[in-house]
C-alpha positions in Angstrom: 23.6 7.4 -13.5 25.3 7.6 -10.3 24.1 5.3 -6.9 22.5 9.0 -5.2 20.3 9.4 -8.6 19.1 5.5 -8.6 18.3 5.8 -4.8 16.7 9.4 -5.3 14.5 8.2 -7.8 13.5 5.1 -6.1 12.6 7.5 -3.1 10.5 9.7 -5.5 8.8 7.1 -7.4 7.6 6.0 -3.3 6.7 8.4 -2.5 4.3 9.5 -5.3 2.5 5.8 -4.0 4.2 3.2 -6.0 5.7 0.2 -5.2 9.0 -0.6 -6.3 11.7 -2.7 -6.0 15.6 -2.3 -5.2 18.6 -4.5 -6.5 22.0 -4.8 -5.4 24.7 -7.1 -6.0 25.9 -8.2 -2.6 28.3 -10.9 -4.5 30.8 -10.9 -7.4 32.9 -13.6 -8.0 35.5 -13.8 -11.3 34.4 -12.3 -14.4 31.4 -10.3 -14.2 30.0 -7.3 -15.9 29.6 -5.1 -12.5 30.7 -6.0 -9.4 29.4 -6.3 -5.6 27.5 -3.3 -4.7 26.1 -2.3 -7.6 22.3 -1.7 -7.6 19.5 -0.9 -9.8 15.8 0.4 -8.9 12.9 -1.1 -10.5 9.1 -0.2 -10.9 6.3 -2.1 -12.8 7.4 -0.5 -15.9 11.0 0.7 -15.6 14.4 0.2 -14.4 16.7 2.4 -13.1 20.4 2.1 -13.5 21.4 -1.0 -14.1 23.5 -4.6 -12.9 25.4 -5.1 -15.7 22.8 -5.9 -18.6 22.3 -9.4 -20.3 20.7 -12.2 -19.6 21.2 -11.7 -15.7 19.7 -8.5 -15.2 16.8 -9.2 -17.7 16.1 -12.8 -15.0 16.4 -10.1 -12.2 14.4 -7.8 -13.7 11.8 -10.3 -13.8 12.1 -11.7 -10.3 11.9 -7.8 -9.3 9.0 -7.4 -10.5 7.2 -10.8 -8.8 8.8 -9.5 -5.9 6.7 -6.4 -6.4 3.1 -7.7 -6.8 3.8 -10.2 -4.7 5.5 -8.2 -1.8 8.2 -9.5 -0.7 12.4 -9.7 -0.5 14.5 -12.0 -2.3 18.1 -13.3 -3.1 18.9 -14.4 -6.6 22.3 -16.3 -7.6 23.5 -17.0 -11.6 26.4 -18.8 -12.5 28.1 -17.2 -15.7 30.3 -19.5 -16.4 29.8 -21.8 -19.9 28.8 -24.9 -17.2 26.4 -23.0 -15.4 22.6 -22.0 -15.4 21.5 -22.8 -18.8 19.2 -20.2 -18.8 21.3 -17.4 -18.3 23.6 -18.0 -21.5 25.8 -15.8 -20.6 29.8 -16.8 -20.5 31.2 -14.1 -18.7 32.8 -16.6 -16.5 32.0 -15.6 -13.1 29.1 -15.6 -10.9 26.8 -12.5 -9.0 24.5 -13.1 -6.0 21.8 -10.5 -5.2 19.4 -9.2 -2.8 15.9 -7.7 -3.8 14.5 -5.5 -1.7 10.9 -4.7 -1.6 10.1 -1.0 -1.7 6.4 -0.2 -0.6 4.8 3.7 0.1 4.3 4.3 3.6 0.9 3.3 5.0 -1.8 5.4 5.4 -5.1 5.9 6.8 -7.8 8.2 5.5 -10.2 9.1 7.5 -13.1 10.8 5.8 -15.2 12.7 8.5 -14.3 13.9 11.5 -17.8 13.2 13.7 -17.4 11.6 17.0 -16.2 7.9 15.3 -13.6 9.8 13.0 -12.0 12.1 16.2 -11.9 9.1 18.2 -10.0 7.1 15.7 -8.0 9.9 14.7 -6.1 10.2 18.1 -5.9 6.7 18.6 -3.9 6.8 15.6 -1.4 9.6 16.8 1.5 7.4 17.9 0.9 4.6 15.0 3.3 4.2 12.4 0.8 4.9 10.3 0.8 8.1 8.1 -2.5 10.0 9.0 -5.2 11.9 6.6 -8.5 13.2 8.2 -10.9 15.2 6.3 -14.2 16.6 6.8 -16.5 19.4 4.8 -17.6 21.0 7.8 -15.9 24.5 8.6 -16.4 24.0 12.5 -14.1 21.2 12.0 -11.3 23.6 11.4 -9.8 23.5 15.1 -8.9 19.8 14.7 -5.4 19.4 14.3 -4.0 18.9 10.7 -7.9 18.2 9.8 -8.2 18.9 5.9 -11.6 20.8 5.6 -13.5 21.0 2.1 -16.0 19.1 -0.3 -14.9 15.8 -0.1 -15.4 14.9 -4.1 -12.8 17.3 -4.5 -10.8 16.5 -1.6 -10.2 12.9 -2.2 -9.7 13.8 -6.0 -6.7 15.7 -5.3 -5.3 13.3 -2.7 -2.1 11.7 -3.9 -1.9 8.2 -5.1 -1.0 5.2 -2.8 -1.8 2.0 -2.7 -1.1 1.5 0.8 -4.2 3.4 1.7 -6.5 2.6 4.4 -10.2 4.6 4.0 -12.4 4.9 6.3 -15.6 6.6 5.9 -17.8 8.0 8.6 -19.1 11.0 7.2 -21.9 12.7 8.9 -25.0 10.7 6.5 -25.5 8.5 3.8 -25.3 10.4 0.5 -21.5 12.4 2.2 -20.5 8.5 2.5 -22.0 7.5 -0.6 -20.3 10.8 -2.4 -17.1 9.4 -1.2 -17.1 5.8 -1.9 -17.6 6.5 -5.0 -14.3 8.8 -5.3 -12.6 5.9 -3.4 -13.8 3.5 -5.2 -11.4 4.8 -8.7 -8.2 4.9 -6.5 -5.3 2.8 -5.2 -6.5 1.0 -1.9 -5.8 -2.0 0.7 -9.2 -1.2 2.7 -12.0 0.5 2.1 -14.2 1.1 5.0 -17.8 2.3 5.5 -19.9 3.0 8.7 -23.8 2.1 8.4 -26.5 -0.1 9.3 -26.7 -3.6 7.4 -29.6 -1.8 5.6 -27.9 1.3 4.8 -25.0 -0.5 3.5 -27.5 -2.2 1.5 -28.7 0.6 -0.7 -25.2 1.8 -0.8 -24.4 -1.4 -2.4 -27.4 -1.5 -5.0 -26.6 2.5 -5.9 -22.9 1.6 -6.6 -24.2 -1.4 -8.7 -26.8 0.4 -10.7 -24.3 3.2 -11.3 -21.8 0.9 -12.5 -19.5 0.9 -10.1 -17.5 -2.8 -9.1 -17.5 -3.6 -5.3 -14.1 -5.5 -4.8 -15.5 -8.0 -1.8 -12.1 -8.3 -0.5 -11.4 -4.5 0.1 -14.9 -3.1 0.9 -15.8 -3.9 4.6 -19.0 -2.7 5.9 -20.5 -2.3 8.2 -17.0 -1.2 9.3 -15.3 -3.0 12.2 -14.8 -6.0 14.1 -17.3 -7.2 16.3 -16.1 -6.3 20.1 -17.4 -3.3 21.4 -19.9 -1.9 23.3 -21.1 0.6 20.9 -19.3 4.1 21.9 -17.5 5.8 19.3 -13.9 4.9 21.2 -14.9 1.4 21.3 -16.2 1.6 17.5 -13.0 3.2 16.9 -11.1 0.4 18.3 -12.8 -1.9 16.6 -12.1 -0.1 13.2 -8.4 0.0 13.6 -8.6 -3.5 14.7 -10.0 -4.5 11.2 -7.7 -2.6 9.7 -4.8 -4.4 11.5 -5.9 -7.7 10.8 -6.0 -6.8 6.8 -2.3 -5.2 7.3 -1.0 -8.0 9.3 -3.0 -10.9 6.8 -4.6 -11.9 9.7 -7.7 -13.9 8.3 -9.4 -15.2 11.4 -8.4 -13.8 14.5 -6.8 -15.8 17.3 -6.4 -15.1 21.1 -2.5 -14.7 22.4 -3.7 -17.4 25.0 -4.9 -19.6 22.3 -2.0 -19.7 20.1 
């Protein structure tokens, strides 16, 4: 497998929505099975090329993988000599350092109906770096730009996996939003969103529950929103996208520049 085919695959495996993880040798010294710029892809359940095999590539297998739930980069070093790391074994008699780099799908926001909150939110979101979705099952939403119009059961069924997802639902009433959360509710998300009164959001809660359904308290935020605005839909929009950054960023209580 040649370096174009790991990297292609890597790319593919992205983005389809899952998170992976590259390897490359950025150090060979003395005897080593590959040497410096060699790299290997890595998903949850699969490698892709590979460092040299062994001991060493099964330990950075591993540390791929933390890297991967956990999110983050990291360098690796194993001595392969018959003095060095003990846990390595192997006798090669050189040593490899390594970079892992973190691979995640681009981030997106869904934005399930495209009433005065959703529009709002929508074009505040047009020079993000955020990858945009807006859908609505109205067919007088059609002259929104890129708007995706249809029932949104089925819409949100064939939306593609990826676990960088942002929803946020503000569908024209209650059982739209409650169709929705539902579909949401058995895919890959960060932040899941909903727009309601604290009663509405109530019975929402009890109909997921007596359905079945598990509410993951640290994904589902609603009533949607911080708390800053003055109640029109650009100002609700802001504060949606504000919530949403503060989940992106891991921002758990949020702190004034002046105060910081």
């Amino acid at each position: 497998m040649t370096e174009v085919d790991i990297l292609k695959n890597l790319y593919d495996n992205v983005k389809k929505g899952e998170k992976c993880a590259l390897v490359t040798l950025v150090e060979s010294v003395g005897a080593t099975p590959r040497k410096s710029g060699a790299i290997m892809g890595v998903t949850k359940d699969k490698t892709i090329g590979t460092i040299g095999g062994g001991m060493a590539e099964y330990k950075a297998i591993e540390l791929s993988r933390e890297c991967i739930e956990k999110g983050e980069n990291k360098t690796f070093e194993f001595d392969l000599t018959q003095d060095g790391n003990k846990t390595i074994g192997m006798t090669c008699g050189g040593r490899i350092k390594g970079f892992i780099k973190f691979l995640k799908p681009s981030e997106r926001i869904i934005i399930v109906g495209a009433g005065h909150v959703g529009k709002k939110l929508y074009g505040l979101l047009k020079e993000s770096s955020f990858e945009t979705v807006i859908l609505d099952d109205r067919e007088d939403s059609e002259n929104i730009e890129n708007i995706i119009v249809g029932d949104f059961e089925n819409l949100l069924e064939n939306l593609p996996e990826n676990s960088e997802s942002y929803y946020v639902v503000v569908t024209k009433g209650h059982k739209s939003d409650l169709i929705a959360v539902k579909k949401i509710l058995k895919k890959q998300f960060r932040y899941l969103g909903v727009i309601g009164s604290r009663k509405k959001v109530q019975e929402m809660r009890d109909n997921l529950i007596k359905d079945g359904y598990e509410i993951p308290e640290d994904r589902f935020f609603s009533p949607i929103g911080l708390n800053l605005s003055d109640g029109t839909p650009y100002e609700i929009a802001v504060d949606i996208l504000s919530e949403i950054l503060s989940v992106k960023n891991e921002k758990e209580k949020i702190i004034h520049m002046k105060d910081r």
